[in-house]
N, C-alpha and C positions, 0 to 999 in steps of 0.2 A: 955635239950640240949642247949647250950650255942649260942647267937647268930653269925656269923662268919662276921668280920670287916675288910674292906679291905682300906688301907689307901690311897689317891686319887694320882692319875698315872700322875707326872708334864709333861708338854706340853712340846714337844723339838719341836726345830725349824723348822724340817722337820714334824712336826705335822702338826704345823701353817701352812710351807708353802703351804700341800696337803689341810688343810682347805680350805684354801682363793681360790687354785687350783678349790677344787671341788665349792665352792660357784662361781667360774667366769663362769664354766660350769653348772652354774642349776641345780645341782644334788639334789635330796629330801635329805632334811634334816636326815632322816629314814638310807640311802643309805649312808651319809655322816658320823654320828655315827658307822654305822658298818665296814666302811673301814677303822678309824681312832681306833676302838675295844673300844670305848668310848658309855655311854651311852647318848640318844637323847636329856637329860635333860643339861647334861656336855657340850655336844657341842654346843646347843644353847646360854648358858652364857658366854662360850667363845669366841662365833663371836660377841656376843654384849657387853665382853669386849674390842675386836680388830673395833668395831661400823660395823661387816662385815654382807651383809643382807644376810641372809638363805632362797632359793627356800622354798614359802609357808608362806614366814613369814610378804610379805606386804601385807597390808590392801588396799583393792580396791579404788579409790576414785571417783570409778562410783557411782551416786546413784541408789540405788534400784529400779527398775521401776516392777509394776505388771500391767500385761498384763489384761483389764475388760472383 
């Protein structure tokens, strides 16, 4: 059986805008692909072609403390 190839779905503008929408609201990245019917991998390279931060996606710049 033949593999089935889907050729990738271009961004319209109201895509973007509910992007950027949902990243002002924190919405999990998870949450954000499935509203947009994109998968999680898709939407993250396109908020970090738009430089847009996705809930989840900063790195803490607390340091690690272990409690003795």
């Amino acid at each position: 059986m033949a593999k089935k190839t889907t050729k990738p779905r271009p961004w319209t503008k109201d895509d973007i805008q509910m992007l950027k929408t949902l990243v002002r609201e924190k919405t999990k990245t998870s949450v954000v692909a499935r509203k947009l019917k994109r998968s999680p991998t898709a939407t993250r390279q396109k908020a970090s072609a738009l430089d847009v931060k996705l809930a989840g996606s900063q790195k803490s710049t607390k340091p690690n403390r272990r409690r003795v």
